[in-house]
Backbone as a chain_set.jsonl record, in Angstrom:
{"seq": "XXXXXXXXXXXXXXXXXXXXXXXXXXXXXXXXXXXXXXXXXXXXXXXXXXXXXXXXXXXXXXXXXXXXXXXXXXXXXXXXXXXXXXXXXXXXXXXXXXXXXXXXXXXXXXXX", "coords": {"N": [[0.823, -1.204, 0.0], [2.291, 1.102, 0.645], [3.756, 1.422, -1.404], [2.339, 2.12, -3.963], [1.16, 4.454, -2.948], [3.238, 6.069, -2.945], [4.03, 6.003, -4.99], [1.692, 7.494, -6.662], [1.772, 9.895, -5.472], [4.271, 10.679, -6.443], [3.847, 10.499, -9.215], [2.101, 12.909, -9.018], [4.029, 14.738, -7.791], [5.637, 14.819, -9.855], [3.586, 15.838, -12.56], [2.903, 18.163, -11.209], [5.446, 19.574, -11.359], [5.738, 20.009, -13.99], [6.281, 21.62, -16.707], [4.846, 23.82, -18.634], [2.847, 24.987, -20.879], [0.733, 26.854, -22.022], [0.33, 29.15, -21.725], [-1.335, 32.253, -23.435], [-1.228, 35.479, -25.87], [-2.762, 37.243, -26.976], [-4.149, 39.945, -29.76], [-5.613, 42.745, -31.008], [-4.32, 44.877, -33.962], [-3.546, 47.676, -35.854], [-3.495, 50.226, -38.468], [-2.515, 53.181, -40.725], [-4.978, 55.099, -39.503], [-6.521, 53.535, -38.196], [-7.737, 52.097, -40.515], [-6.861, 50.316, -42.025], [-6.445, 46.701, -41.081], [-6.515, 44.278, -41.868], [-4.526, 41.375, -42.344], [-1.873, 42.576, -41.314], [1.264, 42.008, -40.26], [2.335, 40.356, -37.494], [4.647, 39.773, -35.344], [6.386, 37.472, -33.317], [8.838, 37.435, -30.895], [11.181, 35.626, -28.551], [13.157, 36.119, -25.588], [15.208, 36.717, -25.296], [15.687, 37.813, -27.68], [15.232, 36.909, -29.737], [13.663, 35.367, -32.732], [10.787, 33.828, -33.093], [8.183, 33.003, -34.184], [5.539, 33.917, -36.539], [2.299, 35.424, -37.195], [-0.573, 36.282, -39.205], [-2.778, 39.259, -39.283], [-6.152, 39.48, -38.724], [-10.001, 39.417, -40.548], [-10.682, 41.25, -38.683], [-8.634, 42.561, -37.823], [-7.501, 40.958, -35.364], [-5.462, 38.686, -33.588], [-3.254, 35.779, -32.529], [-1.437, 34.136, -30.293], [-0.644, 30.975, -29.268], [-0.271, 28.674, -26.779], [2.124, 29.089, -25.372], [4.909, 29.121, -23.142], [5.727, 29.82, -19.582], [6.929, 33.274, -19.441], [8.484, 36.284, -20.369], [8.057, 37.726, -23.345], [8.393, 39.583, -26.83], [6.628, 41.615, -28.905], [5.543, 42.285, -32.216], [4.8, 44.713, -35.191], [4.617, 44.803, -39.129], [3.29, 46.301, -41.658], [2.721, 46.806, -45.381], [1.817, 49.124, -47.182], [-0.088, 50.818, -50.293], [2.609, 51.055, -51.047], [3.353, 52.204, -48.731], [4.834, 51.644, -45.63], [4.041, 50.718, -42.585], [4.535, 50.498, -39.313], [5.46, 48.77, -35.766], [7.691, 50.14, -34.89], [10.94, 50.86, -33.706], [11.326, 49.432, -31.226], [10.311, 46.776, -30.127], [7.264, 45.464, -28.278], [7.622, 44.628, -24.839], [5.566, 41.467, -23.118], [4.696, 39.765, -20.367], [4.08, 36.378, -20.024], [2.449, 34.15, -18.095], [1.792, 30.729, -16.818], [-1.569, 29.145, -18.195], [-2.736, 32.263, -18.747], [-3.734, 34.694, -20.554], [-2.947, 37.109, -22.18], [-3.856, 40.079, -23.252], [-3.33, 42.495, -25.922], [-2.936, 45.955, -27.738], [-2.445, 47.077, -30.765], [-0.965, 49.819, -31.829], [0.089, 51.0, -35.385], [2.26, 52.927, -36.845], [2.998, 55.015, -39.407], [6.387, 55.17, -41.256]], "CA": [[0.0, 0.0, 0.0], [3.005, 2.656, 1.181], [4.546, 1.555, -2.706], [1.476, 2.49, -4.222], [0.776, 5.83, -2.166], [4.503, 7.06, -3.098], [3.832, 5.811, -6.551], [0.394, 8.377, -6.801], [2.433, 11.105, -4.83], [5.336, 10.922, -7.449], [3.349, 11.184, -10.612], [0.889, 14.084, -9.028], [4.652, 15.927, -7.795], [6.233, 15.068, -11.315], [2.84, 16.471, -12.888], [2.515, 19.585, -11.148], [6.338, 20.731, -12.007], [6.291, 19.659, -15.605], [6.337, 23.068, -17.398], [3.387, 24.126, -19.034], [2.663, 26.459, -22.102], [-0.98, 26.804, -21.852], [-0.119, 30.624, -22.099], [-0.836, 32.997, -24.739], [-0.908, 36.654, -26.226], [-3.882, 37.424, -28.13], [-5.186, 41.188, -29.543], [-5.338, 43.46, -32.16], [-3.619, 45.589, -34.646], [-4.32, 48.531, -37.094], [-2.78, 51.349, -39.228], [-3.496, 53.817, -41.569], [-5.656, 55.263, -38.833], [-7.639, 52.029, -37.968], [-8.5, 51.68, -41.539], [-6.233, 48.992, -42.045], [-6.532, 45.706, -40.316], [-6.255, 42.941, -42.313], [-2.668, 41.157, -43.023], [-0.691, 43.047, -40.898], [2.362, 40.684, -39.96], [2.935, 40.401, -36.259], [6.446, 39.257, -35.379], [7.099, 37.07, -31.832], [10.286, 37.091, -30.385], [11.528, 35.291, -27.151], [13.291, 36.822, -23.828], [16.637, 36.672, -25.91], [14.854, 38.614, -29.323], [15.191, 35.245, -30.749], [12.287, 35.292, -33.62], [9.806, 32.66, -32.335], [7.307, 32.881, -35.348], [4.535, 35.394, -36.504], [1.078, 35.288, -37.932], [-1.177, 37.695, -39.868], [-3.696, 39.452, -38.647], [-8.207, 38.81, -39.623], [-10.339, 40.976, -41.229], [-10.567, 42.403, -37.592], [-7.415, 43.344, -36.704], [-7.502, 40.345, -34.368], [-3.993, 37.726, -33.797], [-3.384, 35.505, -31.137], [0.032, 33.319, -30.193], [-1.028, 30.557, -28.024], [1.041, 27.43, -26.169], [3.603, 29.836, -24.808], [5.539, 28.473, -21.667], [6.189, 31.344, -19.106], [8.268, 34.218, -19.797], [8.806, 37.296, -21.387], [7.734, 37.619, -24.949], [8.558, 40.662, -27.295], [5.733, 41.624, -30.413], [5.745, 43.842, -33.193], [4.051, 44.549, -36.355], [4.772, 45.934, -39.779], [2.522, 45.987, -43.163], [3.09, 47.89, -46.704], [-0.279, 49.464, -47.527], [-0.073, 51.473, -51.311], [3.798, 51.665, -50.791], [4.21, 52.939, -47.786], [5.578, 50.977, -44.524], [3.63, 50.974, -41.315], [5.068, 49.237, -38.159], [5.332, 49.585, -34.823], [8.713, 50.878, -34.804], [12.287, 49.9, -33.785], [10.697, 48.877, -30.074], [8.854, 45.955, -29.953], [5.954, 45.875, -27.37], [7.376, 43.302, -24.244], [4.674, 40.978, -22.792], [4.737, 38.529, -19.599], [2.877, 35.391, -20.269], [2.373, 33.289, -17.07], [0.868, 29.759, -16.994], [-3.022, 29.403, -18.276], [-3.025, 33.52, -18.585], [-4.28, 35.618, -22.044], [-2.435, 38.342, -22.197], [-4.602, 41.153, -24.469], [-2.323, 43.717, -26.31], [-3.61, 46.603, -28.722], [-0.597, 47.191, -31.235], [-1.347, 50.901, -33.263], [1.098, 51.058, -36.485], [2.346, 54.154, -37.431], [4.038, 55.284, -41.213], [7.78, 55.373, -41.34]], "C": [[0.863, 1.263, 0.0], [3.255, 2.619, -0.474], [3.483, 2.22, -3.573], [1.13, 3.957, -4.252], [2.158, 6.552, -2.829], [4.206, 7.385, -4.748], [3.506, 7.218, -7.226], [1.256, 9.531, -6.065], [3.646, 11.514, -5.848], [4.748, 11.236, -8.814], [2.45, 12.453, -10.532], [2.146, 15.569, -8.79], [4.972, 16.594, -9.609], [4.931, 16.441, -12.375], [2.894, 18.288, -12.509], [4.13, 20.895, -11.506], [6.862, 20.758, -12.943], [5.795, 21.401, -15.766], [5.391, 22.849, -18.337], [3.319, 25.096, -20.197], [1.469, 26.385, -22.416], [-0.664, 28.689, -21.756], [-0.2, 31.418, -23.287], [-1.245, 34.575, -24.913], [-2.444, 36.678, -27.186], [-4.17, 39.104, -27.981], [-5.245, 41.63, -30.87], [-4.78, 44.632, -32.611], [-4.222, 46.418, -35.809], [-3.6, 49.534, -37.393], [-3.672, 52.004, -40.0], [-4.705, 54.44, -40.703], [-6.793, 54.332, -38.463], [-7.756, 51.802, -39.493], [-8.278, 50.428, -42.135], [-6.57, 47.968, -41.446], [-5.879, 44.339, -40.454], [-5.035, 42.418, -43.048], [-1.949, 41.975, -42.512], [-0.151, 41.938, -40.132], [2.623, 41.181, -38.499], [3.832, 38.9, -35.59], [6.411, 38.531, -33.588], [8.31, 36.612, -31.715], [10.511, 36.614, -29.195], [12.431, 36.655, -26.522], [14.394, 37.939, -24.777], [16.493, 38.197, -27.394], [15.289, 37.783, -30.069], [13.926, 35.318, -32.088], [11.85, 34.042, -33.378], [8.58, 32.01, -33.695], [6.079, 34.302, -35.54], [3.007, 34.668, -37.45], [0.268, 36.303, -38.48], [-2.259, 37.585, -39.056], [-5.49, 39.087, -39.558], [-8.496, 39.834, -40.017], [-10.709, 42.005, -39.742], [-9.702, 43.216, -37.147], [-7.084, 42.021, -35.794], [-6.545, 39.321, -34.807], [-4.25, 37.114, -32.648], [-2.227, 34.353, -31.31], [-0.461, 32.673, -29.01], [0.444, 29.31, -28.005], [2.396, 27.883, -26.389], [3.91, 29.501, -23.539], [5.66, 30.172, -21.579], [6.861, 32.228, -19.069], [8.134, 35.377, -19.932], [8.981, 37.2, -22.853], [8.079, 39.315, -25.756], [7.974, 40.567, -29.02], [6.34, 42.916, -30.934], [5.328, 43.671, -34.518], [4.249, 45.209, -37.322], [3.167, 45.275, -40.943], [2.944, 47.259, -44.239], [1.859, 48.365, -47.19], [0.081, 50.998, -48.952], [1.421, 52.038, -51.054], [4.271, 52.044, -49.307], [4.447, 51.722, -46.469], [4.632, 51.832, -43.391], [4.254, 50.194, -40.662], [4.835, 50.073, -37.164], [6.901, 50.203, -34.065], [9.693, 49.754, -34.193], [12.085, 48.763, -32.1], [9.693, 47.769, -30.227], [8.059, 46.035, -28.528], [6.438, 44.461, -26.186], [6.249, 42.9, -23.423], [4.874, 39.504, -21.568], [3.545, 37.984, -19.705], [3.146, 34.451, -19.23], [1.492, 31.799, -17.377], [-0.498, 30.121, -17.186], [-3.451, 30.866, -18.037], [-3.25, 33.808, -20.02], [-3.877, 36.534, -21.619], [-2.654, 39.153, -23.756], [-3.094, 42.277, -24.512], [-3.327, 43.956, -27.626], [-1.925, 47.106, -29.843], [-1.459, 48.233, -32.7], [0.078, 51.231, -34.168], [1.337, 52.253, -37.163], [3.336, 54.104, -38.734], [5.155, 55.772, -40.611], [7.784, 56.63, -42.659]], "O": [[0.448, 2.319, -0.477], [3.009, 3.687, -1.033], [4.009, 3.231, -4.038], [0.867, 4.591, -5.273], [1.999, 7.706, -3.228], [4.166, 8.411, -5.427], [4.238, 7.922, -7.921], [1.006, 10.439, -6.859], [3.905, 12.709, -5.989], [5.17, 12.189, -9.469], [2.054, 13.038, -11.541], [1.936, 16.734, -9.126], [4.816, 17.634, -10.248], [5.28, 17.558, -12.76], [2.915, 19.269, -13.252], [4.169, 22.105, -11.731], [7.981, 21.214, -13.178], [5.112, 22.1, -15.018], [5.158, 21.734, -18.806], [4.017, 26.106, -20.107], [1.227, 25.613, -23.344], [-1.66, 29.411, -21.727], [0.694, 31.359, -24.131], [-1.683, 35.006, -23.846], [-2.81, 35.851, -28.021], [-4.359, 39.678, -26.909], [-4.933, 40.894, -31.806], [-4.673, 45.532, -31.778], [-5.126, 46.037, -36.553], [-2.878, 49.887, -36.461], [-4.883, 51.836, -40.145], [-5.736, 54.257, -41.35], [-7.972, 54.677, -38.535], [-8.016, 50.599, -39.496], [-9.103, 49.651, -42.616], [-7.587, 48.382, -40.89], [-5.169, 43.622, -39.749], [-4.599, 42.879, -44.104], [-1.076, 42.332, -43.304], [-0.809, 41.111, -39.501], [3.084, 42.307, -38.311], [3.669, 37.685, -35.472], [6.419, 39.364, -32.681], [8.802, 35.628, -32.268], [9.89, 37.321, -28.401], [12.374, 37.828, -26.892], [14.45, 39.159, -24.929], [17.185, 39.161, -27.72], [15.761, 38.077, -31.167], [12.938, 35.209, -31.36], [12.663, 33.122, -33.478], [8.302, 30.841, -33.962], [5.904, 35.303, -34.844], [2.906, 33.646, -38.13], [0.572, 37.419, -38.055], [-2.703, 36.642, -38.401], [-5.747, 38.597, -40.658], [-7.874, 40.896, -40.032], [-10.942, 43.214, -39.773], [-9.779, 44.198, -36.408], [-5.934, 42.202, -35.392], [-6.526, 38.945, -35.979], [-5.086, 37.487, -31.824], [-2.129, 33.731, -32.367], [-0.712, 33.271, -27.964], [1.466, 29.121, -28.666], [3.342, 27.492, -27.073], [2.986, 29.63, -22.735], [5.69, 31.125, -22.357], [7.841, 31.924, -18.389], [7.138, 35.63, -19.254], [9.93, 36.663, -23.425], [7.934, 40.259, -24.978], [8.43, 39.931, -29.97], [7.03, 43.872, -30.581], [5.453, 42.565, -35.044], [4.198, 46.412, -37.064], [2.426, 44.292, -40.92], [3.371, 48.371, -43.926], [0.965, 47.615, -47.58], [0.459, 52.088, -48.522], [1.581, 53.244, -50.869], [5.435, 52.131, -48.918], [3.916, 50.671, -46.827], [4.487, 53.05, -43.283], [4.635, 49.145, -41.182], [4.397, 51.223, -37.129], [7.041, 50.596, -32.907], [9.577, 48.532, -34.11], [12.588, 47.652, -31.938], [8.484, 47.899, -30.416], [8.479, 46.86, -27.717], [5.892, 43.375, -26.376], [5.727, 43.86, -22.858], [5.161, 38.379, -21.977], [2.423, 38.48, -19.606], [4.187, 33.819, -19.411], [0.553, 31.843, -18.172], [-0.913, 31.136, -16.628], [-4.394, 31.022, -17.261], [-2.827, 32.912, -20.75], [-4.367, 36.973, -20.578], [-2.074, 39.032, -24.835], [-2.268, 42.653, -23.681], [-4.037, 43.189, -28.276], [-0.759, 47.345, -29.527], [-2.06, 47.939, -33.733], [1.062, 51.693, -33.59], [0.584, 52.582, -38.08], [4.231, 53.285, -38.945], [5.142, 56.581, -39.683], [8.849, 57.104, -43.058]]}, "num_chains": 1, "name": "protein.A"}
């Protein structure tokens, strides 16, 4: 019975300090004075400014980066709209993402 009990006590410690990425970043983006929305490229970088991956944005404006382990994350967004270059400049926007948390961000794109 004790082998048992340690057993169930060892897979519930192991469990609870396996590392987790159940966090993520989700919001939206716009230029061109809001008019923009759709297909602007937003950039994730790790702690380091590693490039992590990116995704475009909907016809809302709306992105979202999920199954992120905990950390410090760093976004940023450009698009080309009739020539010209919007982003959000040489700063990306950093973001702590904690276990099972949504972390909302609004990301406005101004012309270079």
């Amino acid at each position: 019975m004790k082998k048992i009990l340690m057993f169930i006590l060892s897979i519930a410690l192991f469990a609870s300090c396996s590392k987790k990425n159940d966090g993520s970043i989700i919001g939206t983006a716009s230029a061109a004075g809001g008019e923009v929305t759709a297909g602007i490229t937003v950039k994730l970088y790790g702690e380091n400014t590693s490039f992590l991956r990116d995704t475009q944005t909907d016809s809302e404006g709306n992105f979202a980066f999920t199954g992120l382990d905990s950390g410090n994350y760093y976004i940023g967004a450009t698009i080309t709209v009739d020539g010209n270059v919007w982003d959000t400049g040489n700063r990306p926007r950093i973001i702590y993402v904690s276990d099972e948390i949504v972390e909302e961000v609004a990301l406005t794109l101004t012309q270079k």
